[in-house]
N, C-alpha and C positions, 0 to 999 in steps of 0.2 A: 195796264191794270196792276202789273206789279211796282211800279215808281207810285201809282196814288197808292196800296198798299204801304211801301215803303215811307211816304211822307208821313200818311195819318199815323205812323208807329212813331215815326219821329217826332211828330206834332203832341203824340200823346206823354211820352216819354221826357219830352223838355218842359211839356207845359204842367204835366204833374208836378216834377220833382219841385219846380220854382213854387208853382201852388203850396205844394206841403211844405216848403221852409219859411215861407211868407207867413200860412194859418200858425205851425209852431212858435213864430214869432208873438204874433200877436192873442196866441194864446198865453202868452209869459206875459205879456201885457196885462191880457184880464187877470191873470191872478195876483198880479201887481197891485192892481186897483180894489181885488176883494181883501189882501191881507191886512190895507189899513183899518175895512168895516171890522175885524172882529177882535175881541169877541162882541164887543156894544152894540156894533152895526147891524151885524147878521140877522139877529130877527126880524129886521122889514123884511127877511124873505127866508120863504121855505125850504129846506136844504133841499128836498128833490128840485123847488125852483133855482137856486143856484145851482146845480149841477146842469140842469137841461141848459142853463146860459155858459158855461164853462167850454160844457163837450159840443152837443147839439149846432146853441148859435153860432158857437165859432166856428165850427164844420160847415156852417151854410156859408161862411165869408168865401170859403175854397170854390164855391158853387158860382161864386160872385165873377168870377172869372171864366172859370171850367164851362159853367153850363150856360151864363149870359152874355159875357162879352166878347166872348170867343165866337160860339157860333152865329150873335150879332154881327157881330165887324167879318168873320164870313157871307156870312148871306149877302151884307151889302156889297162886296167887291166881285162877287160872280154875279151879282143881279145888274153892277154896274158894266160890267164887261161885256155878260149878257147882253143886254139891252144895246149898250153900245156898237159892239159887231153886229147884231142883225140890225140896228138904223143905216148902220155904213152898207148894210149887204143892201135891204130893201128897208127903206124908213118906214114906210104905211106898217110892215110885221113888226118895226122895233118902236111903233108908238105903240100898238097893241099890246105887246111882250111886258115893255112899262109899265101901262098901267095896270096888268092883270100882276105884275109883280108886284108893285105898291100898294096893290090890295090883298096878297098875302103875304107881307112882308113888315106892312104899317098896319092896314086898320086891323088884320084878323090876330096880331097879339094886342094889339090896344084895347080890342073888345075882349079879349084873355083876361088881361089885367084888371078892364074895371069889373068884368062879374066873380075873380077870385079877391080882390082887394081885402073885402071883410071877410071873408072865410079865409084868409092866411092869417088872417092876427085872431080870431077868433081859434084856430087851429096849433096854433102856437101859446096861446092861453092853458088851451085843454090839454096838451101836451105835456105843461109844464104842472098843471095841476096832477096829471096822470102821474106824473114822475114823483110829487111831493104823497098821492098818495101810496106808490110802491112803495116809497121808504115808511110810514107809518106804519103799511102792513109787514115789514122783514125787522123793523127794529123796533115796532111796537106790538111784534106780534103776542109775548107774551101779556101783555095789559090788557089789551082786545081781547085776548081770549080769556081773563080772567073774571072782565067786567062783562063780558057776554056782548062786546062791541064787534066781535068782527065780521060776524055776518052784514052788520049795516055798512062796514066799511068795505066789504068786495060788495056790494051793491054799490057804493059811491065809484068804485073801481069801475065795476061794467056801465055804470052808466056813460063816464067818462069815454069809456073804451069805445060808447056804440055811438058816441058822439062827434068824435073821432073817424070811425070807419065812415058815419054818415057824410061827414065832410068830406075825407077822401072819393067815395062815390060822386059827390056835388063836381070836383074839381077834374076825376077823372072822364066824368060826361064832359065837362067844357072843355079840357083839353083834347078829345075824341073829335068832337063838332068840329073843333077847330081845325085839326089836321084833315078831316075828312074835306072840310071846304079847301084846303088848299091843294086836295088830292084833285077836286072840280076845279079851280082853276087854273092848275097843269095842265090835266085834258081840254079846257077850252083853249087854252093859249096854246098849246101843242096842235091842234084841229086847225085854230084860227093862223095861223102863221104859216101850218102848212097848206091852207088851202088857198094865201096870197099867195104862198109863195109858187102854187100848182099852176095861179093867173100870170103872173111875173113871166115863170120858163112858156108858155102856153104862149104869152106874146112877144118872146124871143127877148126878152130884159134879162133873164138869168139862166145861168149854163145849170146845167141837172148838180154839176157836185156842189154849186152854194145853196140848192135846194135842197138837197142833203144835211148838208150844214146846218141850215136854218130849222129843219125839222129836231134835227138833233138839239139844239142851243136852248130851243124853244123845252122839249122833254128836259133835260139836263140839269136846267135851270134852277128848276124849283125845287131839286135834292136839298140844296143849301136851305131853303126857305123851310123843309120842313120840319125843323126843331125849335123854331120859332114861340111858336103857339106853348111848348113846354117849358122854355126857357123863359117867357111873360109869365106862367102860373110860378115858374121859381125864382122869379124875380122880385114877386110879391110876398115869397116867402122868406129871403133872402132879408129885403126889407123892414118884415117883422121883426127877423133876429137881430137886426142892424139896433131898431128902436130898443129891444131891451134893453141889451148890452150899454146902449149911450144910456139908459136911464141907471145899468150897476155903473157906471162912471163917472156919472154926474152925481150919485148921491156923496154928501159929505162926511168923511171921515168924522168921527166920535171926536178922536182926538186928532187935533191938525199940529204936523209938524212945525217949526218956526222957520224961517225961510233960509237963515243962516245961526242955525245950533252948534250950541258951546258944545263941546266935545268933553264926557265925563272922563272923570281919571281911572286907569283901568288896575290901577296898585290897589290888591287887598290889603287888609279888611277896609272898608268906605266907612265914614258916618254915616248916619240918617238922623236930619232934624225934622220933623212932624208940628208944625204952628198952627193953629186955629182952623184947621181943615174941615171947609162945607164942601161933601159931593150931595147932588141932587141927580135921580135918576131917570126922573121924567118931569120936565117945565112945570110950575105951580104947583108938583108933588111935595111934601115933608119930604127935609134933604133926609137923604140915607145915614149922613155925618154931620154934627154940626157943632163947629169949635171943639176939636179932635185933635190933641197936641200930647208929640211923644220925641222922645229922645234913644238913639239907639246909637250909644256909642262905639267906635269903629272896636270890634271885637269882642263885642259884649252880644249873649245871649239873651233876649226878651221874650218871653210867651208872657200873649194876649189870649185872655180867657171871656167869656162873653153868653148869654144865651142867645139862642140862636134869632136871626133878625135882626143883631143889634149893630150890623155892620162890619164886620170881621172880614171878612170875604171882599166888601167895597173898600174896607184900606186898601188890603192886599191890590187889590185891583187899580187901584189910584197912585201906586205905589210903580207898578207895571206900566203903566201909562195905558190901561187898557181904559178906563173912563175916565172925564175931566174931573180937575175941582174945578169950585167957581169963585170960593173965595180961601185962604190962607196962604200956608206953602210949605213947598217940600224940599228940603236942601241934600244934596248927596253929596257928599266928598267939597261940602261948600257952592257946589252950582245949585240953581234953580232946577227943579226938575222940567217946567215947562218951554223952559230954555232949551234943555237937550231932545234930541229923537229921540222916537219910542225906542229904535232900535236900538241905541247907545243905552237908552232907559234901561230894555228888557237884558240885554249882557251882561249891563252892571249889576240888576236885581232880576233875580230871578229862582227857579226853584219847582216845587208841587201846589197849583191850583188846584183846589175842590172837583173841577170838572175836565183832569187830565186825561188826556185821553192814548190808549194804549192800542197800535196800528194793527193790522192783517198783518205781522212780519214775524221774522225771530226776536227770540230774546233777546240776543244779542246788538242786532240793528234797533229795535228799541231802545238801546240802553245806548249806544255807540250815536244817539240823534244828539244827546246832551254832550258831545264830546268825542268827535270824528277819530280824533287820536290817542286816543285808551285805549291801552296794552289789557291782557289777558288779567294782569295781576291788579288793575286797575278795578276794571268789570267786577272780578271776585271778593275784593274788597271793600268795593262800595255796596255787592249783595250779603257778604255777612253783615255789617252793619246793620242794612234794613232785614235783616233774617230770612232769607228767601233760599241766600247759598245750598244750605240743602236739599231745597226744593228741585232747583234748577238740577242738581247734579244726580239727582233720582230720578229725573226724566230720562226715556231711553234717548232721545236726542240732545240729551244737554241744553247748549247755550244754542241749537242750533235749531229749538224746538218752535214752531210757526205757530203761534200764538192766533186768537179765531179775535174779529173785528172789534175793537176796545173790550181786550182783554174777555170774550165770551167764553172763551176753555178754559177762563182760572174761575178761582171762587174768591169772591170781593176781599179778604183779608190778604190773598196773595197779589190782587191787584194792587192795592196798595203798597204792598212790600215793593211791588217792579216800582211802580213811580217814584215811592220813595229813593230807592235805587239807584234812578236817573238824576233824582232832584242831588243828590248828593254827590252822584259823578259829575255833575255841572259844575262845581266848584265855582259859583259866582263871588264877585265881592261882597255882595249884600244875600246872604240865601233865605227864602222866606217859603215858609211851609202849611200852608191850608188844610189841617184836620187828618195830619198825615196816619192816624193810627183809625181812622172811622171803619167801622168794619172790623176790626180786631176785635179780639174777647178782652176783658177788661185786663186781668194780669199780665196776654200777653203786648197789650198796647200800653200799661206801665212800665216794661221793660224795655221795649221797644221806645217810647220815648225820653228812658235812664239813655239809652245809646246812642239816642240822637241829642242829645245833652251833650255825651261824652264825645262824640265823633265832629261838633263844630265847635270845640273849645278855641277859644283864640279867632274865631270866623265871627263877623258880626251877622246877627241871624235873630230872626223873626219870625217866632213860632207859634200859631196859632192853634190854636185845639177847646177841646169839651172837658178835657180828660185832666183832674187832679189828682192821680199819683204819675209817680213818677220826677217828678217835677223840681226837686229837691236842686239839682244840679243848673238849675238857672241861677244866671246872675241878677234878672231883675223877673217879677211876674204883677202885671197889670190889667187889667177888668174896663172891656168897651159897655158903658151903659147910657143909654137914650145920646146917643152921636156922640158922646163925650169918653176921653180915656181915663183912668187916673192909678192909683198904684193898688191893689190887689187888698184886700183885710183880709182876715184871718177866717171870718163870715162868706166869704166869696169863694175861699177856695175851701171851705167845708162843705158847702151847698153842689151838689152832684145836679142839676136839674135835667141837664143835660146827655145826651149820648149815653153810648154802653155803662159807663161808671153809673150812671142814676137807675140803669137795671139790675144794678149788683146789690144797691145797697137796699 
């Protein structure tokens, strides 16, 4: 008793650890594969659905071992030794022994499997549907409760939830049945073996201790056998999560890298040539851009001004490598842009996207993502620039203060100070800035963007905004209208239609 004690500790102990560096592996995997989807990609799927495929399906791969082919490839090696030693003891008990073993060892997970088959991927459906509506409800819970939606939406919750239990109840009856029946063919095999085996010693064929033996072998046996039945229902399960997962693998990246990419030059400031640039955002849609041609010579400041829709945000984006073009081109530092990796892309240019997002962390690890190795005096001077410094150093925790899920404990003008913040400790060759003053009060987002003027003097940068004051300190200022760029009239930048500036005046 203490040696099988002993094993199963050991068994458990080597077989974990290897499972968990196996699943972490191939969890670095999936996230491999999701970072090329976004941002273009991700909407085929619901962030609570990529999450349950993240956490959940990968956690069932560990199952895939732990719970299936372990205690498989067990069952079968004591059912074969089983079986084996009572044939050599007494063959008539070890034909019996056989086949009451391959019939709770084969058919009764087989029948497992085919009546949970469609309640696993239906259950793994609802599950993940469960998941995309928990996130609607915690980060859309203000909308819902303003439009007077949330009550419909924790009824779509409980519906889920009891849809869910009902399936668990389906699966926990069939895996019950199952064990029960191989609890009945123990007892029969156990009864049947020992009552040859009573005929055997009865006609002097066997000594009483391999009738012993054989009574025991016979009980013993079908330990193994009985996890069977549970490891067929998670096997099915297992499977489901297997089919997701290959479906977030096989979907195809927005933008695909070239198989052997030029390597950008990583000397600031870079050019940017802009040539006749068509993005189109959905097949047979009107492109987003069309015949969109700009020039940003290496160290030269441009803000692009634009109403809103008019594609501001898809340069920026086309620019990142984050959606394709289909016709012009992008030249950086003289390469093609589709020549190089995104990721070579996103180093060279980069900056504050529109829909930046600010983590569950401190200030300071926010700010330290854009540039691992920033000093103190680093930090402090990329936040006076975006105007925050005081903010930060009025909090009783300073730079150490844990900021709530995309910036939820600030209020939107400080949000955008931290981003801008980050975009400016990046210090990329090409720095490009998406509506970094949105949310500001007008005077304080004209000054704020005099400083971001004055803080990439000499940086080749791409600033895009709503906001005409300020602006005096650009070296060129240009107007995206109907996909086309061109230089900026004096009409364009009197016309406020836009953002905070157009409530001012």
């Amino acid at each position: 008793a203490l040696g099988r004690g002993a094993l199963r500790y050991v068994d458990r102990l080597l077989g974990h650890d290897g499972v968990l560096h196996a699943v972490a592996g191939f969890r670095a995997r999936v996230f491999e594969a999701l970072v090329p989807l976004a941002p273009a990609g991700t909407p085929a799927f619901r962030s609570g659905d990529l999450l349950t495929r993240l956490v959940d399906d990968v956690d069932a791969a560990q199952d895939l071992l732990l719970r299936v082919m372990i205690p498989a490839t067990a069952a079968f090696v004591v059912a074969a030794a089983a079986t084996g030693t009572v044939a050599v003891l007494l063959p008539g008990a070890g034909v019996l022994l056989g086949l009451l073993l391959a019939v709770a060892g084969i058919l009764v997970p087989a029948a497992v499997l085919v009546l949970s088959r469609r309640a696993g991927h239906i259950e793994k459906t609802a599950r993940a549907e469960l998941a995309a509506v928990t996130v609607d409800l915690t980060q859309g819970a203000a909308d819902l409760a303003a439009y007077g939606a949330r009550g419909r939406t924790h009824d779509r919750a409980r519906a889920v939830t009891a849809r869910i239990a009902e399936l668990e109840r389906r699966k926990a009856l069939t895996t019950s049945l199952a064990q029960a029946l191989v609890l009945v063919l123990q007892g029969t095999a156990t009864v049947g073996v020992t009552w040859l085996a009573l005929r055997a010693h009865a006609a002097g064929d066997l000594p009483a201790v391999q009738l012993t033996v054989l009574a025991v072998l016979a009980l013993v046996s079908f330990e193994a056998l009985a996890p069977l039945p549970a490891a067929a229902r998670r096997f099915v399960e297992v499977r489901a999560s297997a089919r997701r997962l290959a479906d977030l693998f096989d979907t195809p990246a927005p933008v695909a890298d070239p198989q052997t990419p030029d390597p950008l030059p990583t000397d600031a400031p870079l050019d940017v040539t802009i040539t006749d640039l068509r993005v189109r955002h959905v097949q047979d849609n009107p492109p987003a851009l069309d015949g969109a041609s700009l020039r940003l010579p290496a160290g030269r400041r441009v803000v692009l001004i634009g109403a809103s829709g008019s594609g501001k945000s898809t340069l920026i984006a086309a620019l990142m490598r984050f959606v394709p073009y289909e016709a012009g081109s992008i030249r950086v530092g003289g390469r093609e842009l589709h020549d190089c990796s995104g990721a070579d892309a996103r180093r060279a240019i980069t900056g504050m996207t529109q829909d930046a997002h600010v983590f569950h962390a401190t200030i300071r690890a926010n700010l330290l993502l854009a540039s691992p190795g920033a000093t103190d005096a680093d930090l402090r001077e990329a936040a006076r620039r975006a105007r925050i410094l005081d903010w930060i150093e009025s909090l009783p925790e300073g730079w150490e203060t844990v900021l709530g899920g995309d910036g939820a404990t600030m209020s939107g003008g400080q949000r955008r100070r931290l981003l801008l913040a980050r975009a400016l400790l990046a210090d990329p060759p090409v720095l490009v800035l998406d509506e970094p003053t949105e949310g500001l009060d007008p005077d304080t987002a004209a000054e704020v963007l005099a400083d971001i003027l004055d803080a990439t003097r000499g940086r080749t940068t791409l600033l895009v905004t709503h906001e005409r004051a300020g602006l005096a300190g650009a070296d060129e200022i240009v107007t995206l209208d109907r996909g086309r760029i061109r230089p900026a009239t004096p009409e364009d930048l009197d016309s406020a239609t836009d953002g905070p500036a157009a409530m001012a005046l």
